[in-house]
C-alpha positions as CSV (number, residue, x, y, z in Angstrom):
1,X,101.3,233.1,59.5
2,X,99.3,235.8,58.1
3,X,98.4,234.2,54.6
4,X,94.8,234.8,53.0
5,X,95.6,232.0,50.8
6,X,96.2,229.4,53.8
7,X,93.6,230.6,55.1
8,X,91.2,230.0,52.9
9,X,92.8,226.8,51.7
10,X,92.6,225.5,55.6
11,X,88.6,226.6,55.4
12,X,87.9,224.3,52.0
13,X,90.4,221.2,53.7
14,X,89.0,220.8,56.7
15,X,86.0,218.6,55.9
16,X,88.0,216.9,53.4
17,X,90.6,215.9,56.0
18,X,87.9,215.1,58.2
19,X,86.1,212.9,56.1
20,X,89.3,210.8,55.0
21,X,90.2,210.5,58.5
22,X,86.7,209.2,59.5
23,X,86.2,206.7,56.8
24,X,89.7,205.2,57.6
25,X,89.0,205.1,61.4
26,X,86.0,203.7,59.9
27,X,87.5,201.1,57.2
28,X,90.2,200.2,59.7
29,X,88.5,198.2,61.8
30,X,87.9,195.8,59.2
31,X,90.7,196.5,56.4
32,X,94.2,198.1,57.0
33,X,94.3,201.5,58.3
34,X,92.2,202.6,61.0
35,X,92.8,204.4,64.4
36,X,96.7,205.5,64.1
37,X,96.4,206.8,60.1
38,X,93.1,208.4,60.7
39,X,94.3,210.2,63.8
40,X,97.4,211.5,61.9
41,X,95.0,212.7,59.0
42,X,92.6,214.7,62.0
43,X,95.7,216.2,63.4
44,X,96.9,217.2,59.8
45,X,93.8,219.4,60.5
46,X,94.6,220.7,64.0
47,X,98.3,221.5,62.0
48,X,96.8,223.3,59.9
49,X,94.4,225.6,62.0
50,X,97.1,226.5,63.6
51,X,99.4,227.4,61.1
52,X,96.3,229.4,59.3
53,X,94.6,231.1,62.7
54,X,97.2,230.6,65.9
55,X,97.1,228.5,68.4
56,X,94.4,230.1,70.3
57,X,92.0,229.4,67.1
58,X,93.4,225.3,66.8
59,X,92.3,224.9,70.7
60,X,89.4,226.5,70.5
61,X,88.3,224.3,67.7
62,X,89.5,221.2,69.8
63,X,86.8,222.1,72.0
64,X,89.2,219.5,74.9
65,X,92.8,220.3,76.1
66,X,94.7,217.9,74.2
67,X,96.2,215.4,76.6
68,X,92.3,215.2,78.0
69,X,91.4,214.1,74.4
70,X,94.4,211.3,74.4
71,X,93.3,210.4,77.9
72,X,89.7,209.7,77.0
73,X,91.2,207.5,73.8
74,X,93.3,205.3,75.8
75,X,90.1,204.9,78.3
76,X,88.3,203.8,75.5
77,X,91.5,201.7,74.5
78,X,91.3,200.0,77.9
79,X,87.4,199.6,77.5
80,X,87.1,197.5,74.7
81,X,90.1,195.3,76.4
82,X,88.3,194.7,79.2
83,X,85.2,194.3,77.5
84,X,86.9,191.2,75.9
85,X,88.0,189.9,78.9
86,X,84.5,189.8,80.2
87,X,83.3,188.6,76.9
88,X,85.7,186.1,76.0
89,X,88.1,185.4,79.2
90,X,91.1,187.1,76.9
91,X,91.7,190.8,77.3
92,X,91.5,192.7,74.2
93,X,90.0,189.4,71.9
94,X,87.1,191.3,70.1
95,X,83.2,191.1,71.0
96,X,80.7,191.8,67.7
97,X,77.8,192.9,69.6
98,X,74.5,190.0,68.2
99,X,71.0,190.9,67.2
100,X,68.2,189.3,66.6
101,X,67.0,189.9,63.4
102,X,62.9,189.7,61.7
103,X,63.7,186.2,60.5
104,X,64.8,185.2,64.1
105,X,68.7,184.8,63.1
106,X,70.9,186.4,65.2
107,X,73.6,188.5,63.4
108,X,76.6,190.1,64.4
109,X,76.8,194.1,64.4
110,X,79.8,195.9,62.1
111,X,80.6,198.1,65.2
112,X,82.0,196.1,68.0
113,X,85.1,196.5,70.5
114,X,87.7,196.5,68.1
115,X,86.2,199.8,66.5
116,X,85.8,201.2,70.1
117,X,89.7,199.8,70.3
118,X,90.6,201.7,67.4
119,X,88.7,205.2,68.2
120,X,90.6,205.2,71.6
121,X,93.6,205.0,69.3
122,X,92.7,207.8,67.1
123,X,91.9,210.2,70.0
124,X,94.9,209.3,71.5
125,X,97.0,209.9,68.0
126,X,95.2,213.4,68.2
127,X,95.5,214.3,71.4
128,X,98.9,213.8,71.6
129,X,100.4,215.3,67.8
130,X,98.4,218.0,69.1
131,X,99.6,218.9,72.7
132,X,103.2,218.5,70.5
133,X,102.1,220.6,68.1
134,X,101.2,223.1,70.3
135,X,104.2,222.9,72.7
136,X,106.2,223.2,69.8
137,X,104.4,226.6,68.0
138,X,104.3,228.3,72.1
139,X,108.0,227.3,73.0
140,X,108.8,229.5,69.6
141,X,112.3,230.6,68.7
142,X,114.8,230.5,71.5
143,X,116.5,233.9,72.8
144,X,119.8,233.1,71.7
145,X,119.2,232.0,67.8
146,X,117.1,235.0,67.6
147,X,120.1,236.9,66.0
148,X,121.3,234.0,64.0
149,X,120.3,234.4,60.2
């Protein structure tokens, strides 16, 4: 689509799309949301690239084929599972990370395996709406519905 509005629309959403999608990933582990709902808002961004730029432009800016971006989520997925099961003898039960603090108590970090559980979710989310997205936009219009109106 050749549209200088889109275009420039896509430039000024980005970060905002971005940012949402990070602080959910972010607020997830904690409150509802997280990996799944913060991956759909990043790919809303890939969606958009590519609708604004091509496809060439929302790979590029992916930086990582697509399937190698879900396949380093669900590493990290399995990751914080097993980190559990080393941890706690139950795969995928979650490990808060202690610290000993200046007053000598030791306190739990906010960041432990479930986060790690839920960014492995939200690469994977991405990785894979993207790889669609992309099948979908190079496959194009088939042959014989080319005529149709």
């Amino acid at each position: 689509m050749n549209s200088i509005i889109l275009r420039t629309g896509t430039r000024a959403l980005i970060p905002v799309f971005l940012f949402v999608a990070l602080m959910t990933l972010w607020r997830g582990h904690n409150d509802p949301g997280g990996g799944f709902i913060g991956g759909l808002l990043a790919a809303i961004c890939v969606a958009l690239i590519e609708k604004a730029f091509g496809v060439a432009q929302a790979r590029r800016w992916l930086i990582l084929p697509p399937m190698m971006i879900a396949g380093i989520g669900l590493s990290c997925a399995i990751l914080s599972g097993l980190w559990g099961a080393l941890a706690n003898g139950w795969f995928l039960s979650s490990v808060w990370p202690l610290y000993e603090n200046v007053d000598g108590k030791w306190e739990g970090l906010a960041a432990g395996s479930i986060l790690l559980f839920d960014s492995g979710v939200f690469l994977v989310v991405v990785g894979v709406v993207s790889a669609i997205l992309f099948a979908l936009e190079e496959a194009g219009v088939p042959e014989s519905r080319k005529d149709e109106p």
